[in-house]
C-alpha positions in Angstrom: 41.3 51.0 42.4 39.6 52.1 39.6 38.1 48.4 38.9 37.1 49.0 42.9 35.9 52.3 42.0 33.6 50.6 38.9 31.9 48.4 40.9 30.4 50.5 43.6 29.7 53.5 41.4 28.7 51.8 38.2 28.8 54.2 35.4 27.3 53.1 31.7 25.2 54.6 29.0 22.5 53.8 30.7 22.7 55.9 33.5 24.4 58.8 32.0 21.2 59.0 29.8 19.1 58.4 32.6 20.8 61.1 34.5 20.7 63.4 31.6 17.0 63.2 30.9 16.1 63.6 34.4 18.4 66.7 34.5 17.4 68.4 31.7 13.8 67.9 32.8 14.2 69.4 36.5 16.3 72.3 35.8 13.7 73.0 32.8 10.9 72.8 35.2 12.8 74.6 38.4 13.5 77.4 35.7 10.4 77.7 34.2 9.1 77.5 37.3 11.0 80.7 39.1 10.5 82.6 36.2 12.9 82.3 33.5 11.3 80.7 31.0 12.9 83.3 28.7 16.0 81.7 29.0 14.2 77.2 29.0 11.5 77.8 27.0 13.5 78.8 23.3 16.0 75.7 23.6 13.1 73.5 23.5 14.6 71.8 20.5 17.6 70.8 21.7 15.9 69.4 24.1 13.8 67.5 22.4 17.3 66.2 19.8 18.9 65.8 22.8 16.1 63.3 24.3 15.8 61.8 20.5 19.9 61.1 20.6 19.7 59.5 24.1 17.7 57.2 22.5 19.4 56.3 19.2 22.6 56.1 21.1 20.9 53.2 23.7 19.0 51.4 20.9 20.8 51.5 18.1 19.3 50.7 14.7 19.3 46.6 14.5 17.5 45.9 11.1 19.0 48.3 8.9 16.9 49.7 6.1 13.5 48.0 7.8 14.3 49.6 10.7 14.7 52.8 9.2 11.6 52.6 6.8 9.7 51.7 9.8 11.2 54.6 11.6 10.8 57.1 8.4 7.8 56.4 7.9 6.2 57.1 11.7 8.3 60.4 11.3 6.5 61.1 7.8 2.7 59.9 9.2 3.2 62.3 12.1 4.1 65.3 10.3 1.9 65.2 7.1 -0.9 64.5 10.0 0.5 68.1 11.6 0.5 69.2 8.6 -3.1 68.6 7.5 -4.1 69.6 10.9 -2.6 72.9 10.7 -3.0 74.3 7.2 -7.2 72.1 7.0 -8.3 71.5 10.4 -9.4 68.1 9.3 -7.2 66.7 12.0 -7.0 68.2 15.3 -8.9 70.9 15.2 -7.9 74.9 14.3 -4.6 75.2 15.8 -1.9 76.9 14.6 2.3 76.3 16.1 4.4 79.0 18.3 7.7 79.8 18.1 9.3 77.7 20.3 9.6 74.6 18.7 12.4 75.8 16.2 12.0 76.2 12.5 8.5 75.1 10.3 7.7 73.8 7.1 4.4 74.7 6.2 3.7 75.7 9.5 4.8 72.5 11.2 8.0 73.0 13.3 10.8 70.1 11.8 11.3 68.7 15.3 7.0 67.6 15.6 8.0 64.7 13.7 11.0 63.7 15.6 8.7 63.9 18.7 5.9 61.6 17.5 8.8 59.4 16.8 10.3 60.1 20.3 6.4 59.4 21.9 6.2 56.4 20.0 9.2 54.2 20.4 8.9 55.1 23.9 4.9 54.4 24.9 5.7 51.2 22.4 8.1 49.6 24.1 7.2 50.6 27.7 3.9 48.9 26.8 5.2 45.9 25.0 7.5 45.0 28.0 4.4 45.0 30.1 1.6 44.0 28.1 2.0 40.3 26.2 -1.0 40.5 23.3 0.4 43.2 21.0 -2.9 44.0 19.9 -3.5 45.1 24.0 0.2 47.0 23.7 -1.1 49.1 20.8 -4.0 50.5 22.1 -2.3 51.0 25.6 0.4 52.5 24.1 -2.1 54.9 22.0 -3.9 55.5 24.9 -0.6 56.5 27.1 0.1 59.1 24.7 -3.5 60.6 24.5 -3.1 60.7 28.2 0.3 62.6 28.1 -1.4 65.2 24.9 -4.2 65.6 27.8 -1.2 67.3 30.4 0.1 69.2 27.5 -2.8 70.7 25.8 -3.2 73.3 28.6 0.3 74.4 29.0 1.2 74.9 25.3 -0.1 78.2 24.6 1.7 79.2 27.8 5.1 77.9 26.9 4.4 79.4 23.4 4.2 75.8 22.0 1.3 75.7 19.8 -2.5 78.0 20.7 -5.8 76.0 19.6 -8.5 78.5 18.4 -11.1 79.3 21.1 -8.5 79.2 24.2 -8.6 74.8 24.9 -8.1 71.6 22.6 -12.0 70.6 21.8 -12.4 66.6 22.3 -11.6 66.0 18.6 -8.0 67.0 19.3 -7.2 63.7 21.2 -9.7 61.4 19.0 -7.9 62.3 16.2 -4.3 61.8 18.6 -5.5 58.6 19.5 -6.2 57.5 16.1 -3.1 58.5 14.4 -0.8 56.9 17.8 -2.3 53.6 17.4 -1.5 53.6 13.4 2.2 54.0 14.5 1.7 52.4 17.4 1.1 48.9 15.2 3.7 50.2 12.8 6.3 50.6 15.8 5.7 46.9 16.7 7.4 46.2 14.4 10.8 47.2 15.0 11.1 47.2 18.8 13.9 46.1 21.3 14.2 44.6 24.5 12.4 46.4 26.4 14.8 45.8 30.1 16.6 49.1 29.4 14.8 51.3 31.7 15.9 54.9 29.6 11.9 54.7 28.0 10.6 54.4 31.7 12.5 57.2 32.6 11.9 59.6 29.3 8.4 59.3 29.3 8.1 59.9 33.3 9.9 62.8 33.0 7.9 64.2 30.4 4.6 63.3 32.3 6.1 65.0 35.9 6.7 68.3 33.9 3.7 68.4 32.4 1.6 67.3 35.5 3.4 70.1 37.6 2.7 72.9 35.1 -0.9 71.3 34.9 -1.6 71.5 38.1 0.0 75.2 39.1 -2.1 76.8 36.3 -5.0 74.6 36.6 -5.8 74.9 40.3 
């Protein structure tokens, strides 16, 4: 029965993370939505470790230390970049972070890093499964997460995210974005997998639908 049970319900990793992003995601946005973002908005970060887990537990590490070097060092580009944007404005623009994206060091919340890593793996490898020239996958994948920065910019000062001086992100804000997501875009093609396992599809969709919605409630 149970074998029975197995094959018309199939239940794996892949779809409990599936299920789980998606969840997470809607009820976020429903909530939001109706007005409790009081209650959403704070857990932001286990959100994020939650989405960061989903993926560590579907692709596990498969070159050891390169992998993790590779890996380290997006993390470490992404949040000395945050980290001269914040406290120099020489990257970015004058912005300065909220309070709910957890703890900060030097005004950079922890988790930024783990969410450049997060944006790359995914844009990567949803590129390089659909783009052959990895020179092509780079600069889509770059320009994939320019486009998602572009849904986000608006909302963040709302969701109490991060506030750019003078009210919007000025143009400069997603040069610099696209510059520093194609360096780790080429570093991140590297050290991809197979890209069949639809979880990167789904992560980066559901990040883009909650962003669009909020986008478009407060923009028109």
């Amino acid at each position: 029965m149970n074998k029975d049970l197995a094959l018309l319900f199939p239940i794996g990793k892949i779809q409990v993370s599936v299920f789980a992003i998606w969840l997470v995601s809607i009820s976020g946005m429903l909530g939001i939505w109706l007005g409790q973002g009081n209650c959403f908005l704070p857990n932001t970060p286990f959100n994020l470790l939650l989405g960061a887990l989903l993926l560590i537990w579907n692709f596990p590490v498969k070159n050891g230390w390169r992998s993790l070097s590779i890996w380290t060092s997006i993390y470490l580009i992404g949040t000395v970049a945050e980290i001269i944007g914040v406290n120099t404005s020489l990257l970015f623009g004058e912005y300065r972070y909220g309070e709910n994206l957890g703890p900060k060091l030097f005004g950079v919340p922890f988790l930024i890093g783990i969410n450049w890593v997060v944006l790359t793996f995914l844009t990567a490898t949803i590129c390089n499964r659909f783009v052959q020239r990895k020179w092509l996958a780079c600069l889509a994948g770059a320009l994939l997460m320019v486009a998602l920065d572009f849904f986000i910019e608006p909302i963040a000062p709302l969701f109490g995210f991060w506030h750019c001086d003078g009210g919007r992100a000025p143009l400069r804000n997603f040069v610099d974005w696209f510059i520093v997501s194609l360096i780790l875009q080429v570093l991140a093609q590297k050290d991809l997998h197979d890209g069949e396992n639809p979880l990167p599809i789904h992560h980066f969709a559901s990040q883009a639908v909650f962003f669009a919605f909020f986008y478009a409630i407060y923009q028109f």
